[in-house]
C-alpha positions as CSV (number, residue, x, y, z in Angstrom):
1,X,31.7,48.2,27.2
2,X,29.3,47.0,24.5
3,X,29.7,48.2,20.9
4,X,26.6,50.2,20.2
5,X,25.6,51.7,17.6
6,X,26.8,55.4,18.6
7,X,29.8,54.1,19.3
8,X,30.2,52.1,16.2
9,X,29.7,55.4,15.0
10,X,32.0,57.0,16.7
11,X,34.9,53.9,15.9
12,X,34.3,54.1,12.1
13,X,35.0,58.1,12.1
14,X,38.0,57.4,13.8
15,X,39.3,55.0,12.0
16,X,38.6,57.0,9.1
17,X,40.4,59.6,10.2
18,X,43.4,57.7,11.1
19,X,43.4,55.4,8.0
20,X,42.7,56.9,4.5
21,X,42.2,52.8,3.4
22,X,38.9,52.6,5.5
23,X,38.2,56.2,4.8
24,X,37.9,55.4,1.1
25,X,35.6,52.4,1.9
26,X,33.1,55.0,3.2
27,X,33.8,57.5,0.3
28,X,32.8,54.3,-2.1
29,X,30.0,52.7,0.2
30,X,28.8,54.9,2.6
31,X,28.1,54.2,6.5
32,X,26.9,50.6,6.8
33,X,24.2,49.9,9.3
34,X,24.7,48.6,12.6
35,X,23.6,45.1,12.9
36,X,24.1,43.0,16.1
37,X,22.6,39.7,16.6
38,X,21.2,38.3,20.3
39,X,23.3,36.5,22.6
40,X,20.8,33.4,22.5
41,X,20.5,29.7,22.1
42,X,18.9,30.0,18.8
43,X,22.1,32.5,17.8
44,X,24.2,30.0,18.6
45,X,22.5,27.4,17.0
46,X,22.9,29.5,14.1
47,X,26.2,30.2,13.9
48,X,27.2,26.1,14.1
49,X,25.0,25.9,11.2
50,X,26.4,28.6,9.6
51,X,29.8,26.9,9.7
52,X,32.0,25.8,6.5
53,X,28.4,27.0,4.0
54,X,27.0,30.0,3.3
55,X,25.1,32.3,5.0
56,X,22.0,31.8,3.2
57,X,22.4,28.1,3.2
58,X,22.6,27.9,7.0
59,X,20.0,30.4,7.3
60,X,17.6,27.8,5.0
61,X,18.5,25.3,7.2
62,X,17.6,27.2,10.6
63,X,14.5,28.0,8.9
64,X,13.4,24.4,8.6
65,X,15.5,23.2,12.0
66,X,13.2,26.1,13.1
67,X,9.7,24.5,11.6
68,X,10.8,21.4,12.9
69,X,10.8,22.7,16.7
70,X,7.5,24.0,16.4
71,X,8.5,27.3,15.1
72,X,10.7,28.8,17.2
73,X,14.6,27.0,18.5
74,X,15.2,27.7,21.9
75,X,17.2,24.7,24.2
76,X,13.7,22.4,25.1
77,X,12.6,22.7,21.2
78,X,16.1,21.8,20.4
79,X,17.0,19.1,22.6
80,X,13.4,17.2,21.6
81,X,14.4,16.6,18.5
82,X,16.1,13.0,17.8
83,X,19.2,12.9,15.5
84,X,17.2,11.8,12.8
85,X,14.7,14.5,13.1
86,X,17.9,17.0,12.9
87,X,19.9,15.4,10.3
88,X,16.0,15.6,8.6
89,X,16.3,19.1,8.2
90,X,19.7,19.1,6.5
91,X,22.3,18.8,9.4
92,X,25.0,17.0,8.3
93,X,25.7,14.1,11.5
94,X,28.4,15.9,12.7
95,X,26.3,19.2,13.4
96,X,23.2,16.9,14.4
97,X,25.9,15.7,17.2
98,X,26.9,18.9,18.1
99,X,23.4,20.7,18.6
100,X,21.7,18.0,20.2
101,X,24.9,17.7,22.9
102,X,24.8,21.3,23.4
103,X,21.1,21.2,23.8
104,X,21.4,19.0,26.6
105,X,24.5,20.3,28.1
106,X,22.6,23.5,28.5
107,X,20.0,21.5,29.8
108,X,21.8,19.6,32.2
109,X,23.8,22.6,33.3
110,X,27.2,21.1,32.0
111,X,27.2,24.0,29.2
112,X,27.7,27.3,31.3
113,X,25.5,29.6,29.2
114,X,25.7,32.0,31.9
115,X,29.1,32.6,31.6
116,X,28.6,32.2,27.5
117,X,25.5,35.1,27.1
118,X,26.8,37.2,30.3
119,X,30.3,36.7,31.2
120,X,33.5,38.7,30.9
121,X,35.3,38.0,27.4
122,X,37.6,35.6,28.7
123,X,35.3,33.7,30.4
124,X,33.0,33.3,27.4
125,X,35.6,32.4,24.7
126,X,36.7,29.9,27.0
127,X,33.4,28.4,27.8
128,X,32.5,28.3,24.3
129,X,36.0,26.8,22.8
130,X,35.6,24.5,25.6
131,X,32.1,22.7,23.7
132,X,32.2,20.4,21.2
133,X,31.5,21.5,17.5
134,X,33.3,25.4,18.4
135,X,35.9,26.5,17.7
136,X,38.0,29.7,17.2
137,X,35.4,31.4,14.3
138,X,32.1,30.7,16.4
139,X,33.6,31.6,19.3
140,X,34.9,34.9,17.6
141,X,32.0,35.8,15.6
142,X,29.8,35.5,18.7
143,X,31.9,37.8,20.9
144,X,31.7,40.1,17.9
145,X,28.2,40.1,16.9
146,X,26.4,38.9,19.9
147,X,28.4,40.4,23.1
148,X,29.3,43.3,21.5
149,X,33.3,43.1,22.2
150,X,34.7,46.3,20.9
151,X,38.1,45.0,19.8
152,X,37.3,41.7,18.0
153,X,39.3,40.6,15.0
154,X,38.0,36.7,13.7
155,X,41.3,35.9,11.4
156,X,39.6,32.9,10.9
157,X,37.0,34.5,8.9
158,X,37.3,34.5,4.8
159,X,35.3,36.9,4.1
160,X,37.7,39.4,6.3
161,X,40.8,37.4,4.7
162,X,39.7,38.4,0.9
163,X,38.8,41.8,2.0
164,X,41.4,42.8,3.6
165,X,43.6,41.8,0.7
166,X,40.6,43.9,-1.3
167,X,41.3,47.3,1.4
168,X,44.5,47.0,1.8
169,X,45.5,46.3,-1.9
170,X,47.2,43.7,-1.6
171,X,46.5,41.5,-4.5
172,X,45.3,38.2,-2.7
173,X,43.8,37.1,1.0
174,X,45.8,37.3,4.2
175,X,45.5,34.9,6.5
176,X,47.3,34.0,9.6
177,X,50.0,36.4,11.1
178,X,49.5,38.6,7.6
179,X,45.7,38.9,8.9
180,X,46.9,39.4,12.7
181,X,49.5,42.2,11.3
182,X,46.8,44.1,9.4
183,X,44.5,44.6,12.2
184,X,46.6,45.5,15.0
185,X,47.1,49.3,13.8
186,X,43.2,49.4,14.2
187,X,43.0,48.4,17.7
188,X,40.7,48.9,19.7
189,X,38.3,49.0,17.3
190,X,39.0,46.2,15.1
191,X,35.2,44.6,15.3
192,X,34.4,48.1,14.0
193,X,37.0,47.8,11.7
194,X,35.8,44.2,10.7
195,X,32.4,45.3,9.6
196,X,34.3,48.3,7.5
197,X,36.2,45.2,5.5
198,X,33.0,43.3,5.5
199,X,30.9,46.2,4.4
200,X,33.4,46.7,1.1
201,X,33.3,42.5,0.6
202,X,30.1,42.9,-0.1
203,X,29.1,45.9,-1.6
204,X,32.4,45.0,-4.2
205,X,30.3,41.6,-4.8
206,X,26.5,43.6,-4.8
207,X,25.8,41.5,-1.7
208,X,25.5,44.7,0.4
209,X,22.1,44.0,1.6
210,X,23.0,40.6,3.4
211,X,25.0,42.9,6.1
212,X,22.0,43.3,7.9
213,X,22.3,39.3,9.1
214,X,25.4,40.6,10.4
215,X,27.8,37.4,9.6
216,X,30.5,36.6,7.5
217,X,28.5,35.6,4.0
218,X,30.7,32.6,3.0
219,X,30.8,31.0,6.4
220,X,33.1,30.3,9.0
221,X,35.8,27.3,9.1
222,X,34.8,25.7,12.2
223,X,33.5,22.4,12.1
């Protein structure tokens, strides 16, 4: 079932409940919002572009990727741009490569986007680790905040690294197995659970209103 926003709702009191660490995030922050992000081409695009910078450095470069297209990405826009006109707007060559071959895989039907916007969870993580240019954050951080996976925990993500160390008081970032250990007593609602620790990453930083893009705000590690 689709995380909603009731039942985000319904997840974070939960967890509360069962875990004074999260409760005390919503003592010091309040409720964050629900944000969710489409399960489109343009998403997608985003998220490659959002990988290894910041958020708001990905974002600028949508924005003009965006211009570029004619004002708005979708798979023609994209795949009608040259490598130079991409690289143009501030792709680096390797991303350039990636969006234009995913543009025409989608195209060509050797991408199955189907399966990627509308297929069981399986399905879609495999599909997407299958392309070039994603790997495991992208493909995490779209079944997360596009599909609306209830039980989603990106360990590749820093931002959830640093602030889980932050919640859980731990003195430094897990990573790895640490990060694998920490979520599993929050299952199944560990994408709720993600946007707790993402919620307190930023509001600890006064970046609080950049949860409404719904990402990680340092980027992902995927390249």
């Amino acid at each position: 079932m689709e995380l909603d926003a009731e039942g985000f709702a319904l997840a974070t009191d939960q967890l509360a409940e069962a875990d004074p660490r999260l409760a005390a995030v919503l003592s010091r922050w309040g409720r964050p919002g629900f944000w969710h992000r489409p399960p489109s081409f343009a998403t997608l695009v985003l998220l490659v572009l959002e990988q290894q910078v910041s958020l708001a450095s990905g974002k600028a470069t949508f924005d003009r990727l965006r211009a570029r297209a004619g004002g708005v990405v979708t798979v023609e826009s994209t795949a009608a741009l040259s490598l130079d006109d991409l690289r143009a707007v501030g792709c680096t060559r390797q991303k350039a490569g990636y969006l234009a071959g995913l543009a025409a895989g989608v195209l060509d039907g050797s991408v199955p986007f189907d399966a990627i916007t509308r297929g069981p969870r399986q399905e879609c993580r495999a599909a997407l680790l299958a392309l070039r240019g994603i790997g495991p954050w992208t493909a995490d951080v779209w079944l997360l905040a596009c599909r609306g996976f209830p039980d989603e925990w990106p360990v590749g993500d820093r931002a959830l690294q640093v602030g889980c160390g932050d919640v859980l008081g731990t003195g430094s970032a897990l990573v790895g197995e640490e990060l694998v250990a920490a979520g599993q007593p929050w299952a199944p609602h560990r994408s709720t659970a993600a946007r707790l620790v993402w919620h307190d990453y930023l509001c600890r930083r006064g970046r609080a209103e950049t949860v409404v893009d719904g990402l990680d705000p340092v980027g992902g590690p995927d390249s």
